[in-house]
C-alpha positions, -999 to +999 in steps of 0.1 A: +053+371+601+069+381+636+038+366+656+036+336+630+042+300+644+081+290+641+064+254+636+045+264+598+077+288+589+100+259+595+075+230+581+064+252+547+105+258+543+109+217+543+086+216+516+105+236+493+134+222+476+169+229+493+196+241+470+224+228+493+222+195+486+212+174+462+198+149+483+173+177+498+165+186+462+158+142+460+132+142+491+114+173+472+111+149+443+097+125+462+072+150+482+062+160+442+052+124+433+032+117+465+015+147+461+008+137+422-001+105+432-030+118+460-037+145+427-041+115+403-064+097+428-087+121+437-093+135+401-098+094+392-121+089+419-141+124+411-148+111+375-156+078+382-185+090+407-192+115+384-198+095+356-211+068+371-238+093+387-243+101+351-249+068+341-275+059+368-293+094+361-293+089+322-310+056+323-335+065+348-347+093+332-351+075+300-364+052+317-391+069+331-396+087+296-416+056+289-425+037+321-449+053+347-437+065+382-464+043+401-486+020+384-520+006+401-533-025+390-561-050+405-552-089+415-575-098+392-559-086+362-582-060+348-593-027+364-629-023+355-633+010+370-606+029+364-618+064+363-626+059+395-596+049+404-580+081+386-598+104+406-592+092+434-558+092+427-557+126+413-570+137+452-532+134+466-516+167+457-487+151+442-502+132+415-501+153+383-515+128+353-532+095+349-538+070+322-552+032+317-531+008+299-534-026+289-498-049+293-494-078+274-466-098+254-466-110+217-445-124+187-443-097+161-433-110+126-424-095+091-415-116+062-386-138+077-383-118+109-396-131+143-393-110+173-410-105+209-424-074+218-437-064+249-475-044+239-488-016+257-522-003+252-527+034+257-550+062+247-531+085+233-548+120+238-539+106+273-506+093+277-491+126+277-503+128+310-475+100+322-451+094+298-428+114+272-433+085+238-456+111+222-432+136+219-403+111+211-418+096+181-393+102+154-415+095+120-455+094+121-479+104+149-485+091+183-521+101+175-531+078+146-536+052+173-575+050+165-595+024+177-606-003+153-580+007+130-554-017+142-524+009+140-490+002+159-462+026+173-428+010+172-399+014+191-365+025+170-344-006+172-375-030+171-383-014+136-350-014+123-352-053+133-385-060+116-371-039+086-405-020+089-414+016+080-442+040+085-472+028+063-464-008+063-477-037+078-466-060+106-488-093+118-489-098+159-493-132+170-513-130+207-502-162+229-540-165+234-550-186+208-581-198+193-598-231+200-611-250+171-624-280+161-591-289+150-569-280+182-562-245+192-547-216+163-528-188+174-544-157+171-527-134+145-537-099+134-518-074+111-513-037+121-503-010+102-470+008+113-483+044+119-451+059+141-416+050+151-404+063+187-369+065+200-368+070+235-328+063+240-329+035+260-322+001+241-340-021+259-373+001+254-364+009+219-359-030+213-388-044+228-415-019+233-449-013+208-478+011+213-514+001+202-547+018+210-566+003+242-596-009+226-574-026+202-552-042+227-581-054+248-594-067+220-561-088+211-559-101+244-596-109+254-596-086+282-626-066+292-612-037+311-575-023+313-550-037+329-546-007+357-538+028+360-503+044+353-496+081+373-474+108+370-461+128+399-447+160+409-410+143+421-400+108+412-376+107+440-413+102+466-424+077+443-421+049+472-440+078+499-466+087+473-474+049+469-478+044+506-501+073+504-523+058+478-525+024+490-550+041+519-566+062+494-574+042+464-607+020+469-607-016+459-584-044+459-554-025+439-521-038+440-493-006+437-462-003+423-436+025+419-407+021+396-379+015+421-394-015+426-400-023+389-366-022+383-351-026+419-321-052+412-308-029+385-305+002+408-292-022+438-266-034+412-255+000+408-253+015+437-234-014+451-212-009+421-207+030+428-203+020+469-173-009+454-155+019+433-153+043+457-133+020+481-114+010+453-099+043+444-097+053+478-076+024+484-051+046+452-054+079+473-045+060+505-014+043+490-003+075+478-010+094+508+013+064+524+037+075+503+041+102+525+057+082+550+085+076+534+092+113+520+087+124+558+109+092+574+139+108+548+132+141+556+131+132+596+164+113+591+180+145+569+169+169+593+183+153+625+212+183+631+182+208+621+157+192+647+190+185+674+197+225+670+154+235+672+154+213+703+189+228+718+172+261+716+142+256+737+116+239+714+094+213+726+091+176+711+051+188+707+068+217+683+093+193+664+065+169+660+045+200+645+070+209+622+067+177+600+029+169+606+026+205+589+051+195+559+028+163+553-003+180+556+004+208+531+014+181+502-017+162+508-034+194+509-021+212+474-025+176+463-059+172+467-067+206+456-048+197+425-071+164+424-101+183+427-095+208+404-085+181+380-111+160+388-139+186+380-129+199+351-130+168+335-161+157+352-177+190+338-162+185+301-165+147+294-193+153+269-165+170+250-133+145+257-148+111+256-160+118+216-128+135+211-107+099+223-133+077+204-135+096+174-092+099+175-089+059+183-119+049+162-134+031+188-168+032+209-168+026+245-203+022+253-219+002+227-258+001+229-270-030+226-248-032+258-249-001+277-281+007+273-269+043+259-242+049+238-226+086+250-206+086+287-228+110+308-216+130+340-232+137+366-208+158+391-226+162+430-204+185+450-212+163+481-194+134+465-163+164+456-162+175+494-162+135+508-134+128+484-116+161+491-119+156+528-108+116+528-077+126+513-069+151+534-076+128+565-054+103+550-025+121+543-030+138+579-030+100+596+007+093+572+022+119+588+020+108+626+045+081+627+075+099+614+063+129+632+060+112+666+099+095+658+112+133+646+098+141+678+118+117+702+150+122+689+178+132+707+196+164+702+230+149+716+230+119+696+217+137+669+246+160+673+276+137+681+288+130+643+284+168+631 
């Protein structure tokens, strides 16, 4: 301690409370609440990202549980020669699966019950190969989609809506109808429920149905699939990879990966995450501000101490020292508070979010809404570290004004009415 700075002895002392006076015991008080206020706002703004990152990760990878990461379709509409297309696809080294599929939309109907459904064609020893629905079909098989057979693979939610179980029947109505002598008739076919999937995502669960890709082509008078869908190695070089295989593929192929499929949503969210971030810091920077005012009462408490420091040879660069350390140290033990905080409830949400709905009987993310009912967390120690460090800065930058003024005052003055 004998070659330690007189500035961090003297500035870690002015932290502590002082038992000679009251009023030194009030300014710790208020040193406490600024630094549970930069605590409070930190650990706020850790589980908001968190979650939030959570959110956006959850619904993407449901997402892509069920939609491709690139899909290659021709401008015509149909993709006659698709195998060819699949191998040549398969020649990039980050393509790991392929399938055809046939897209189309439809009225699905059950006694009174009238709903859309977007269709998908597939065959299903091959779908595997891009998508997770085999494995997330809760009652029946995925494989009793046979040609000719007219079998269907409903989503969850759409199911429950049709009031339809596995071995009954369902009637699709195609929007390409029949012409007739007397006008044109809609074209309607019954299918026999064969599988019910629940991929955790409402609007897939709501919407989506699974036929076999003769049978689909059939329904919608097409001659050859509708494209291609591929799987690769990372999802995140789904825009890279597609680059890639609009110089490899042959043809007139149109290519899309599924950032772009569903590019507002992820825009609205990130813009959302960017909004939130400045919003909270905005809570961390009015408490960090806080310290102004503990540090002004200190300066103003201290004058006699600071007249006698300056009287014995230190410098206004020391005495300016002095109190940028005391402001630094409560924004730092604040924000490592805050973080701590922060994490550990970023890390056990899974666990506290059921425990307040279940205690207030209430649900905070309802599906139908949501898209997904539990609160996810996704905690990234980059975002930890940026948070950690903009509080610090703040609290550093509240700490210069009354520094600078503790530093310019006058030791006679200062020492005239004591």
């Amino acid at each position: 301690m004998k070659n330690f700075p007189f500035e961090w002895l003297v500035g870690v002392r002015y932290t502590r409370a002082g038992k000679r006076s009251g009023r030194n015991s009030f300014i710790s008080f208020i040193s406490l609440i600024s630094m549970a206020g930069i605590a409070l706002g930190v650990a706020a703004l850790i589980v908001v990202l968190s979650v939030m990152n959570g959110f956006q990760k959850e619904v993407r990878d449901r997402m892509l549980s069920v939609v491709s990461h690139i899909e290659v379709f021709d401008a015509g509409g149909a993709l006659p020669n698709w195998q060819r297309t699949a191998q040549e696809a398969m020649q990039d080294k980050e393509v790991r699966g392929s399938a055809p599929y046939v897209a189309g939309q439809a009225m699905m109907t059950r006694d009174d019950t009238v709903r859309g459904v977007i269709v998908r064609g597939v065959l299903p020893e091959q779908e595997p190969n891009v998508s997770d629905v085999a494995s997330q079909v809760r009652e029946g098989k995925f494989t009793d989609l046979r040609a000719g057979e007219f079998n269907i693979v409903l989503g969850g939610e759409l199911a429950r809506a049709l009031h339809a179980t596995v071995g009954e029947k369902v009637t699709m109505i195609a929007p390409q109808g029949q012409v007739t002598p007397a006008g044109v008739i809609p074209r309607l076919k019954q299918f026999n429920v064969v599988g019910i999937f629940e991929a955790g995502h409402f609007e897939y669960d709501s919407t989506l149905a699974f036929i076999h890709i003769d049978d689909a082509m059939k329904m919608f008078k097409l001659a050859a699939p509708s494209g291609l869908r591929l799987k690769i190695a990372d999802m995140q070089r789904a825009p890279q990879v597609a680059t890639a295989l609009s110089r490899l593929l042959s043809g007139d192929v149109l290519i899309r990966d599924w950032s772009k499929q569903n590019r507002n949503w992820f825009a609205a969210v990130q813009t959302e995450k960017r909004m939130m971030f400045i919003i909270l810091t905005l809570i961390i920077a009015v408490a960090a501000f806080n310290l102004v005012s503990t540090l002004v009462m200190t300066v103003t408490d201290k004058q006699a101490d600071i007249a006698i420091l300056r009287t014995l040879g230190a410098s206004p660069g020391s005495i300016m020292k002095i109190f940028m350390i005391q402001g630094a140290l409560v924004g730092l033990f604040g924000t490592a508070l805050g973080v701590t905080l922060g994490v550990t409830v970023a890390l056990n949400v899974d666990v506290i979010v059921p425990a307040i709905e279940h205690l207030l009987g209430v649900q905070f993310l309802p599906r139908d809404i949501y898209l997904i009912s539990a609160l996810p967390s996704d905690l990234r120690w980059p975002d930890v570290w940026t948070i950690g460090a903009v509080a610090v800065v703040l609290a550093f930058f509240a700490t210069l004004y009354p520094s600078w003024w503790a530093a310019r005052v006058k030791p006679a003055e200062a020492l005239r009415y004591e």
